[in-house]
ZAVEX-543816 format. One record per atom (N, C-alpha, C): residue number from 0; residue in one letter; atom name; z, x, y. Coordinates in pm, whole numbers, plus 50000, padded with zeros to 5 digits. Layout:
% ZAVEX-543816
{tortor NUM "A" "CA" {Z X Y}}
...
END
This chain:
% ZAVEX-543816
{tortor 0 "X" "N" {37131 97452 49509}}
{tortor 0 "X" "CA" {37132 97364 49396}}
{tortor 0 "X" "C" {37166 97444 49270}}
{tortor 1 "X" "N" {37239 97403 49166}}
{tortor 1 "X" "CA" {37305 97431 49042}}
{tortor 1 "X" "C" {37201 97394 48954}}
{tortor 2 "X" "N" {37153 97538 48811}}
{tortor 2 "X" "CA" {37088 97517 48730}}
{tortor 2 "X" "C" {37168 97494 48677}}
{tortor 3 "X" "N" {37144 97399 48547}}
{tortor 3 "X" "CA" {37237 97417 48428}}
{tortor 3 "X" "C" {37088 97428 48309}}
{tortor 4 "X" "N" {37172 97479 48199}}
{tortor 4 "X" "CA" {37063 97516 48134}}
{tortor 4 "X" "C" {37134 97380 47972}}
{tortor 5 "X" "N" {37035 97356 47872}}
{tortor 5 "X" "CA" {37112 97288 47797}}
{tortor 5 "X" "C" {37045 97365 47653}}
{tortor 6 "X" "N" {37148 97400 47551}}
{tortor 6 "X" "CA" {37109 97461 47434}}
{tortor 6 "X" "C" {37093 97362 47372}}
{tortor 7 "X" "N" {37039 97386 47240}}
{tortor 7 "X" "CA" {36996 97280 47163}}
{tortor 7 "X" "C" {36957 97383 47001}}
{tortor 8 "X" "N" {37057 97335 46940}}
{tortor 8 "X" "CA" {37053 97403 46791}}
{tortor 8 "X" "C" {36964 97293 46676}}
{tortor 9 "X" "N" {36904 97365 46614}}
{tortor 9 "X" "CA" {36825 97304 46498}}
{tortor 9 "X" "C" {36859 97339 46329}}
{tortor 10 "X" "N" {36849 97263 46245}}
{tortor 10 "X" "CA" {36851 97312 46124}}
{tortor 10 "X" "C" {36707 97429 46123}}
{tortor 11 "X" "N" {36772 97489 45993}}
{tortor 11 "X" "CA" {36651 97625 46001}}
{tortor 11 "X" "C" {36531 97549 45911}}
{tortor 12 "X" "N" {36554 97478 45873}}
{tortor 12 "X" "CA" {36441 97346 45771}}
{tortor 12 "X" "C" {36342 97296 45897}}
{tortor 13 "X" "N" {36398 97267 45985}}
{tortor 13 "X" "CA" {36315 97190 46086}}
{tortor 13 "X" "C" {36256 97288 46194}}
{tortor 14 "X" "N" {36355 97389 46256}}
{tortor 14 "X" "CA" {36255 97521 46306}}
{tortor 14 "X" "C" {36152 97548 46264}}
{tortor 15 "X" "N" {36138 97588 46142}}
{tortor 15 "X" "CA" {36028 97630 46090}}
{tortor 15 "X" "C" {35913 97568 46075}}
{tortor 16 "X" "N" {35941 97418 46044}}
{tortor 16 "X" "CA" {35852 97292 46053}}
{tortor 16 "X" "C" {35761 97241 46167}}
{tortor 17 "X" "N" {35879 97281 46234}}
{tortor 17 "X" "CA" {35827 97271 46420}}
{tortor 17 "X" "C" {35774 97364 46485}}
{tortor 18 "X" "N" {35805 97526 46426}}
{tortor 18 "X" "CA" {35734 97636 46502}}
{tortor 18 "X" "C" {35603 97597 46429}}
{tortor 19 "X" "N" {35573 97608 46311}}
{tortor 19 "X" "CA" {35418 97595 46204}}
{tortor 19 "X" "C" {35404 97509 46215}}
{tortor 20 "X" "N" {35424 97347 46288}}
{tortor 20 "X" "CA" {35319 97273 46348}}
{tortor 20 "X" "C" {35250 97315 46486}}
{tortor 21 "X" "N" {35353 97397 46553}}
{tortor 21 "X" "CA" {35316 97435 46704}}
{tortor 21 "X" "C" {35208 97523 46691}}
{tortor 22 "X" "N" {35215 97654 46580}}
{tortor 22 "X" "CA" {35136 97757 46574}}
{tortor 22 "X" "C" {35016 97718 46580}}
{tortor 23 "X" "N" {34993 97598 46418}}
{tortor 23 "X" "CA" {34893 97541 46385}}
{tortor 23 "X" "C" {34778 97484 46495}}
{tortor 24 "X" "N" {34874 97406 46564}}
{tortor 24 "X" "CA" {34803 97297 46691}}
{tortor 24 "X" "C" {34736 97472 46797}}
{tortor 25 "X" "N" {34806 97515 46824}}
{tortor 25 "X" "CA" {34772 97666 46908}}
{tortor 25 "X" "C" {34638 97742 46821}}
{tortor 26 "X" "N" {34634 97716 46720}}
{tortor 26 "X" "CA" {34523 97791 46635}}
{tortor 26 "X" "C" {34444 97690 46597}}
{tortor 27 "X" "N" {34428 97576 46655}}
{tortor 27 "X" "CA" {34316 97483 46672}}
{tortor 27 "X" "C" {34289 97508 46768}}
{tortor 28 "X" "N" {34336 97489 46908}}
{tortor 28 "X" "CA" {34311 97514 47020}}
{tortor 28 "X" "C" {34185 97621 47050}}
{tortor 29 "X" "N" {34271 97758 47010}}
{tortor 29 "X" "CA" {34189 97876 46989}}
{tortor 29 "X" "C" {34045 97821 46962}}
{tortor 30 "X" "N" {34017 97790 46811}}
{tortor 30 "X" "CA" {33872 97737 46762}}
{tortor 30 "X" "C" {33840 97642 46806}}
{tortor 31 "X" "N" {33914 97551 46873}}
{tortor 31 "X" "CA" {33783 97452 46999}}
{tortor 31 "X" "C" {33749 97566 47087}}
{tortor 32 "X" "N" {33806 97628 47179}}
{tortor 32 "X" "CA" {33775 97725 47241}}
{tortor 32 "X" "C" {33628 97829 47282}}
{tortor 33 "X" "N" {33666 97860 47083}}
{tortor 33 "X" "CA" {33531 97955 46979}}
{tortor 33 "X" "C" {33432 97856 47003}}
{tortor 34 "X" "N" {33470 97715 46975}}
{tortor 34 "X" "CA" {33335 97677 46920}}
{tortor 34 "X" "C" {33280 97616 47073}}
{tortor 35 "X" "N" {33328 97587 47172}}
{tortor 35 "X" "CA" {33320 97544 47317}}
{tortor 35 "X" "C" {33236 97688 47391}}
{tortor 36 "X" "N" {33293 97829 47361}}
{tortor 36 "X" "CA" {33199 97972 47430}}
{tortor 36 "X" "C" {33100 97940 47311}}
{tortor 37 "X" "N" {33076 97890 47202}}
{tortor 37 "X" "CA" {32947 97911 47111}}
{tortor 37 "X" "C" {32803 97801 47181}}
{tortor 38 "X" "N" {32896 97687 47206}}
{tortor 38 "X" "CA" {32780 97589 47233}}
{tortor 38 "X" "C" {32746 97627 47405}}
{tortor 39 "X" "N" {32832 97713 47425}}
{tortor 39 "X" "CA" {32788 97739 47573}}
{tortor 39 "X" "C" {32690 97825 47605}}
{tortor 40 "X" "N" {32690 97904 47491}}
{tortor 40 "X" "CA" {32594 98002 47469}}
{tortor 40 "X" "C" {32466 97971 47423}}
{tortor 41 "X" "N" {32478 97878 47341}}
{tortor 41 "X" "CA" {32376 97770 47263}}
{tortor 41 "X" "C" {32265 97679 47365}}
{tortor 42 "X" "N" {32356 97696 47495}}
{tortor 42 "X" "CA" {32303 97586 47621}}
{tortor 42 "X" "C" {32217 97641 47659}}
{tortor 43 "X" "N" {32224 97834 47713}}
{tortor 43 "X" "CA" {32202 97838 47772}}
{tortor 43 "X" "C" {32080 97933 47731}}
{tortor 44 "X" "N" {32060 97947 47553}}
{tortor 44 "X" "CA" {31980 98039 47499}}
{tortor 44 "X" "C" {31833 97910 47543}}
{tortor 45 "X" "N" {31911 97758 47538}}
{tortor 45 "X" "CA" {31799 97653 47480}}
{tortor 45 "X" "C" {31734 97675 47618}}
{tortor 46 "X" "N" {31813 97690 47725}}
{tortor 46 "X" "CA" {31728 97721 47863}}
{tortor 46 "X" "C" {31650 97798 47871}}
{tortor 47 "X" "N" {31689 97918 47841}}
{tortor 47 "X" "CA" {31604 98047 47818}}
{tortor 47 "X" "C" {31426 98024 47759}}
{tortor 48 "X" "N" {31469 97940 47612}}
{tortor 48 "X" "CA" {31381 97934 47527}}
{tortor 48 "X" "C" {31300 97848 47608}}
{tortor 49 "X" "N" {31352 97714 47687}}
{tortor 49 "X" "CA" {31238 97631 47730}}
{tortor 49 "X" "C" {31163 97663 47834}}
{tortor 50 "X" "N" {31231 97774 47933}}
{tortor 50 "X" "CA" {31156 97803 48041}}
{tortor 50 "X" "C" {31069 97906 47978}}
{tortor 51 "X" "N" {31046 97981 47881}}
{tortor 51 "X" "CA" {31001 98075 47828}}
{tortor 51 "X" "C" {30875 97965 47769}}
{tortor 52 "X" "N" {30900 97877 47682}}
{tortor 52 "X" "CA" {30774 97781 47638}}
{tortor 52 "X" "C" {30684 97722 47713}}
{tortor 53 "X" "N" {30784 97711 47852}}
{tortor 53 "X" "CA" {30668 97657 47943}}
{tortor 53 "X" "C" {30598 97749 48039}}
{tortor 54 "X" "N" {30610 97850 48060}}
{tortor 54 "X" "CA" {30525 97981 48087}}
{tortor 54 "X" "C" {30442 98051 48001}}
{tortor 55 "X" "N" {30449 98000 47864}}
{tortor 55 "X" "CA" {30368 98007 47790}}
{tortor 55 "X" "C" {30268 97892 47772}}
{tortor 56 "X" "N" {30307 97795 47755}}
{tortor 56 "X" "CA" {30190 97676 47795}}
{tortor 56 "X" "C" {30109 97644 47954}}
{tortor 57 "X" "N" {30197 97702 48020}}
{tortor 57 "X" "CA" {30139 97737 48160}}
{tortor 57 "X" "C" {29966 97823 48136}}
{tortor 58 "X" "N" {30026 97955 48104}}
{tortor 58 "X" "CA" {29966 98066 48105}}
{tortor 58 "X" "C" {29832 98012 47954}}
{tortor 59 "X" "N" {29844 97949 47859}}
{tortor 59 "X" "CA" {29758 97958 47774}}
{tortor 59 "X" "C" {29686 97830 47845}}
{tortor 60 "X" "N" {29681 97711 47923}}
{tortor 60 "X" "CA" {29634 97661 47970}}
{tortor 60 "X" "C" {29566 97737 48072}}
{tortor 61 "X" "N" {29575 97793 48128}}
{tortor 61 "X" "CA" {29530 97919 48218}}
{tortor 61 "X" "C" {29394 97962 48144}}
{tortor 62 "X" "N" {29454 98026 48036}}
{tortor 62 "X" "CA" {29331 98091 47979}}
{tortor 62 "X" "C" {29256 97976 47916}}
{tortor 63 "X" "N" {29299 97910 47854}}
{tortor 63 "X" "CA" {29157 97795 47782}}
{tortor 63 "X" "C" {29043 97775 47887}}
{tortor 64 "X" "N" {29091 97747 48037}}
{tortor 64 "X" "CA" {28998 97699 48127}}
{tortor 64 "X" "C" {28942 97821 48192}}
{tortor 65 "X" "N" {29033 97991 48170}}
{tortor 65 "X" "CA" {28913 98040 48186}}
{tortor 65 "X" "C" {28788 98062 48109}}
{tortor 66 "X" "N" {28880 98060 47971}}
{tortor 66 "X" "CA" {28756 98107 47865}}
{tortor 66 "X" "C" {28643 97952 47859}}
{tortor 67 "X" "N" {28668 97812 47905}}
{tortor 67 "X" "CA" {28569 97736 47928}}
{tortor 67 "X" "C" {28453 97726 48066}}
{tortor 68 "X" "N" {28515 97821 48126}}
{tortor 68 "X" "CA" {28444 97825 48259}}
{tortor 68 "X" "C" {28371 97988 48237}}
{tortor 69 "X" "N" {28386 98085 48146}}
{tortor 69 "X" "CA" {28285 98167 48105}}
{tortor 69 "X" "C" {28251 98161 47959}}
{tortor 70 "X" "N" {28230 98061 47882}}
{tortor 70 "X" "CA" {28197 98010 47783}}
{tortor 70 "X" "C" {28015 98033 47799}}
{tortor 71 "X" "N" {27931 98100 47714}}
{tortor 71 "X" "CA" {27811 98120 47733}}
{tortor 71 "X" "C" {27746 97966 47689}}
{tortor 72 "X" "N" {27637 97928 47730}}
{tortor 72 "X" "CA" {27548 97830 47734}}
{tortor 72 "X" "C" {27497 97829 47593}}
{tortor 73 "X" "N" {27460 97722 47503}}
{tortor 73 "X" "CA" {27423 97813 47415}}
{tortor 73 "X" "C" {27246 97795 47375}}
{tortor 74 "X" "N" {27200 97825 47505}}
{tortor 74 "X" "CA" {27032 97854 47514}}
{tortor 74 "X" "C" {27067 98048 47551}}
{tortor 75 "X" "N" {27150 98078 47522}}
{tortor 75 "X" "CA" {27152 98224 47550}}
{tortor 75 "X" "C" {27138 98277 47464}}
{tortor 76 "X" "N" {27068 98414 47474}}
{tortor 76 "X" "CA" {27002 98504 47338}}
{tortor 76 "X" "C" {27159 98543 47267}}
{tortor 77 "X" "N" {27129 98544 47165}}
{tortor 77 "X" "CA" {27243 98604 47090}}
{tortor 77 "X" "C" {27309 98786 47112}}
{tortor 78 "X" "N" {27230 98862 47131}}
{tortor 78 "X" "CA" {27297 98955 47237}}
{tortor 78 "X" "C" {27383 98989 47355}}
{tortor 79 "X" "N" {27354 98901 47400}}
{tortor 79 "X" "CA" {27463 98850 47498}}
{tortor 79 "X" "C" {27535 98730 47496}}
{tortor 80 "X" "N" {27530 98694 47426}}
{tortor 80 "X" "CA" {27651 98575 47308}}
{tortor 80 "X" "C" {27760 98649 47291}}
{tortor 81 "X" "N" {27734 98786 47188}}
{tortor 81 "X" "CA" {27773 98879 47147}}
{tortor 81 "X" "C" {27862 98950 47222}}
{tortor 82 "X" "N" {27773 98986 47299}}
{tortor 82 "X" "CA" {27880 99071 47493}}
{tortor 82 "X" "C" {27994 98959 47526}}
{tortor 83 "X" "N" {27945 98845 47541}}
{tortor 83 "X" "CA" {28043 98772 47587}}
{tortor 83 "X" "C" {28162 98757 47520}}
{tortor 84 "X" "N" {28177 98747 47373}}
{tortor 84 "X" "CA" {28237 98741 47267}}
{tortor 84 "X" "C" {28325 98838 47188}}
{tortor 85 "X" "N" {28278 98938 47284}}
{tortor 85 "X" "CA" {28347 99077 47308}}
{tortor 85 "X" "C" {28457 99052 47373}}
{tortor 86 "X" "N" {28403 99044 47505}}
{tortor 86 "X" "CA" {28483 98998 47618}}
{tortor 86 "X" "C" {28584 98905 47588}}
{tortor 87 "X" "N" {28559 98793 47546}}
{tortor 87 "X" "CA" {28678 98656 47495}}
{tortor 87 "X" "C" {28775 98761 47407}}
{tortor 88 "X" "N" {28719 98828 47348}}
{tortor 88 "X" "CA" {28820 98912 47238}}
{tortor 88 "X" "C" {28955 98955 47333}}
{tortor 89 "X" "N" {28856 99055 47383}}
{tortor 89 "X" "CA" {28983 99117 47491}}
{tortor 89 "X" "C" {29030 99042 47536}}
{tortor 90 "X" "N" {28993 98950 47633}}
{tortor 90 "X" "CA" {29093 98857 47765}}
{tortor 90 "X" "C" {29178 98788 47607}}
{tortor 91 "X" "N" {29180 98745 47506}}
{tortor 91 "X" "CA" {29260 98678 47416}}
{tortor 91 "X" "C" {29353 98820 47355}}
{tortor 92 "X" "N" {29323 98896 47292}}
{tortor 92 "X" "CA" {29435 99038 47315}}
{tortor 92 "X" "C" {29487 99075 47429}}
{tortor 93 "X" "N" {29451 99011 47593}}
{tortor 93 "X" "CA" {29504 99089 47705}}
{tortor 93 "X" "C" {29662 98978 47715}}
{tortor 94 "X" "N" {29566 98858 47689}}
{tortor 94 "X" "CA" {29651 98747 47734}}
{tortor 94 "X" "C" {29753 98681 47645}}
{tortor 95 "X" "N" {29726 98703 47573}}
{tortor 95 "X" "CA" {29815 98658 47391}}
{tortor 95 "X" "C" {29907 98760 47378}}
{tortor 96 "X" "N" {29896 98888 47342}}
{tortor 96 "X" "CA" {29999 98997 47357}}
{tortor 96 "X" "C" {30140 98949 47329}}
{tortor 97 "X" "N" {30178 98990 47250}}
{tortor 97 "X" "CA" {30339 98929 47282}}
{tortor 97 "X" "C" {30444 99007 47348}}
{tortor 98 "X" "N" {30504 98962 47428}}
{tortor 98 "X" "CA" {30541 99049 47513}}
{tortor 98 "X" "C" {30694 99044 47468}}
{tortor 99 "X" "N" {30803 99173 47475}}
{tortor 99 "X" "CA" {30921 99162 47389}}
{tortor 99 "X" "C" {31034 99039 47498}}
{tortor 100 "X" "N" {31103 98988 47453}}
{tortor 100 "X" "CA" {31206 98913 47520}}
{tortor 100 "X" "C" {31281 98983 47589}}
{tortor 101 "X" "N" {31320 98922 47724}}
{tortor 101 "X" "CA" {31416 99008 47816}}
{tortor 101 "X" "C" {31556 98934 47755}}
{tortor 102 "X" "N" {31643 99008 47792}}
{tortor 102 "X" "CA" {31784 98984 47717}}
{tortor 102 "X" "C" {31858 98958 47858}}
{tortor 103 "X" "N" {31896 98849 47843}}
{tortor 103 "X" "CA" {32011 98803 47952}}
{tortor 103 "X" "C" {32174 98817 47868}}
{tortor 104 "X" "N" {32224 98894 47969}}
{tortor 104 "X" "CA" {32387 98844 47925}}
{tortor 104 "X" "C" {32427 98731 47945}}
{tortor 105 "X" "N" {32539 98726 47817}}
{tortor 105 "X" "CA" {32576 98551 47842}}
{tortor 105 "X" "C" {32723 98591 47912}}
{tortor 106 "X" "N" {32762 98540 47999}}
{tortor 106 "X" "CA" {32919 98556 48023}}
{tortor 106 "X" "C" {32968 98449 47993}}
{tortor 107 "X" "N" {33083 98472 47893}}
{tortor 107 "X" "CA" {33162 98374 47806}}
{tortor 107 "X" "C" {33297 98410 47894}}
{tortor 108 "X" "N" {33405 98303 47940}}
{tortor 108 "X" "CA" {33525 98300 47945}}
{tortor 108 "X" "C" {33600 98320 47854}}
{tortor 109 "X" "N" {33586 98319 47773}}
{tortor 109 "X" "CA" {33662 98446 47616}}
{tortor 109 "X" "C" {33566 98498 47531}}
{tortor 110 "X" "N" {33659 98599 47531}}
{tortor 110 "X" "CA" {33611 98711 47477}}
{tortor 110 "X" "C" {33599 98666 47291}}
{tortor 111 "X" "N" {33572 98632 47197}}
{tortor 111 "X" "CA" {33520 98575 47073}}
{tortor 111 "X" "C" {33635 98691 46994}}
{tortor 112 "X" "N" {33593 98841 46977}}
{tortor 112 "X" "CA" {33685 98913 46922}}
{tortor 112 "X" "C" {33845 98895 46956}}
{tortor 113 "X" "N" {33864 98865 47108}}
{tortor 113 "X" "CA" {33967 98851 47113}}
{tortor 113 "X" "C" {34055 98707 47068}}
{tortor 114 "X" "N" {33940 98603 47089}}
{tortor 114 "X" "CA" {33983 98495 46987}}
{tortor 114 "X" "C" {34052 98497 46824}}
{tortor 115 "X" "N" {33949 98585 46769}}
{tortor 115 "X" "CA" {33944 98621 46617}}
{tortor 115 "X" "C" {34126 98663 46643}}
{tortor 116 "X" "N" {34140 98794 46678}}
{tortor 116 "X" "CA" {34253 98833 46655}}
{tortor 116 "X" "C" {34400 98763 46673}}
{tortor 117 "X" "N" {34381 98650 46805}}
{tortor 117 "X" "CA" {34480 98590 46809}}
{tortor 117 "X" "C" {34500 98480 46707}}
{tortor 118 "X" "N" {34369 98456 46617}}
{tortor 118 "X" "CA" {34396 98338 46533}}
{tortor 118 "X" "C" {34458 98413 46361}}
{tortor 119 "X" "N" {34396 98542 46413}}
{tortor 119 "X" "CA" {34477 98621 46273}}
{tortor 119 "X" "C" {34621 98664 46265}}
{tortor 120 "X" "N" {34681 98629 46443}}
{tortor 120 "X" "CA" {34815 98659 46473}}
{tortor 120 "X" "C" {34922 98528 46412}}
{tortor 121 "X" "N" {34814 98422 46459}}
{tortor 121 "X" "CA" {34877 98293 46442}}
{tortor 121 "X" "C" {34882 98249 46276}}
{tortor 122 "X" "N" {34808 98303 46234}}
{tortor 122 "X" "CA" {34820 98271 46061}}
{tortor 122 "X" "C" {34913 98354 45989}}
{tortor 123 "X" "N" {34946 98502 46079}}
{tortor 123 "X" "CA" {35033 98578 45972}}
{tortor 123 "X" "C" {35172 98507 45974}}
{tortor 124 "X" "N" {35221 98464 46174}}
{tortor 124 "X" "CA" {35339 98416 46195}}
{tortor 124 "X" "C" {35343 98273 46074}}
{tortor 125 "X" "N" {35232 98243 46066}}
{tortor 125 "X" "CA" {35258 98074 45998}}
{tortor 125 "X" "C" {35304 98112 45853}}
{tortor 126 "X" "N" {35253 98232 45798}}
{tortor 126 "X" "CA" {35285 98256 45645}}
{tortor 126 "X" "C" {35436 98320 45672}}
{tortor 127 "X" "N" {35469 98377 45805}}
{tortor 127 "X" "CA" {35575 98373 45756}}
{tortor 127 "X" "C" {35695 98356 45741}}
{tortor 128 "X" "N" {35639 98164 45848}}
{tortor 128 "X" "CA" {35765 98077 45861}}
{tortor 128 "X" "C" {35757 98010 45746}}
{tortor 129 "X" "N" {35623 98010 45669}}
{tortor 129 "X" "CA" {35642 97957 45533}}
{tortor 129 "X" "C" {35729 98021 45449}}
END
């Protein structure tokens, strides 16, 4: 089978019109892109955060019912009120503690820097079909 190919000439008024709408639409693209790896990242921090809140409400429910199930009586001498109250101290410094956040990588399908640069490629070409 026979290619044929077909040329097609433009005024240089309308090239330019037509490349810097094309660029433009291409450098939107890009920033849906940016902002599509941002909220993806956004998804998956909110996951992070909620499974993290609920191992914390797990765990402090934990402790309320231990500290109500060794909660002293209060026909008990105040000396050992005292001991006990010790004790609540610690198990509430053992158990409260804040412990530092583990860091998950996010893997993004683009790279963000490499976004940046192609949208700084696409603005120089646009200034200077302007």
């Amino acid at each position: 089978m026979e290619e044929r190919q077909v040329y097609i000439s433009f005024e240089t008024p309308d090239y330019k019109l037509n490349k810097t709408s094309l660029l433009m639409c291409k450098a939107e693209i890009i920033q849906l892109q940016k902002r599509l790896t941002n909220l993806h990242a956004l998804r998956s921090h909110k996951k992070r955060l909620l499974a993290n809140l609920s191992k914390l409400t797990s765990s402090t429910e934990f402790i309320v019912q231990r500290l109500d199930e060794k909660m002293p009586d209060p026909t008990m001498p105040r000396h050992i009120k005292n001991k006990f109250s010790k004790r609540v101290e610690k198990a509430k410094q053992k158990f409260l503690a804040p412990k530092p956040p583990k860091e998950k990588s996010i893997e993004e399908d683009f790279d963000v820097s490499n976004l940046d640069r192609e949208l700084l490629e696409l603005n120089k070409r646009i200034k200077e079909l302007s």
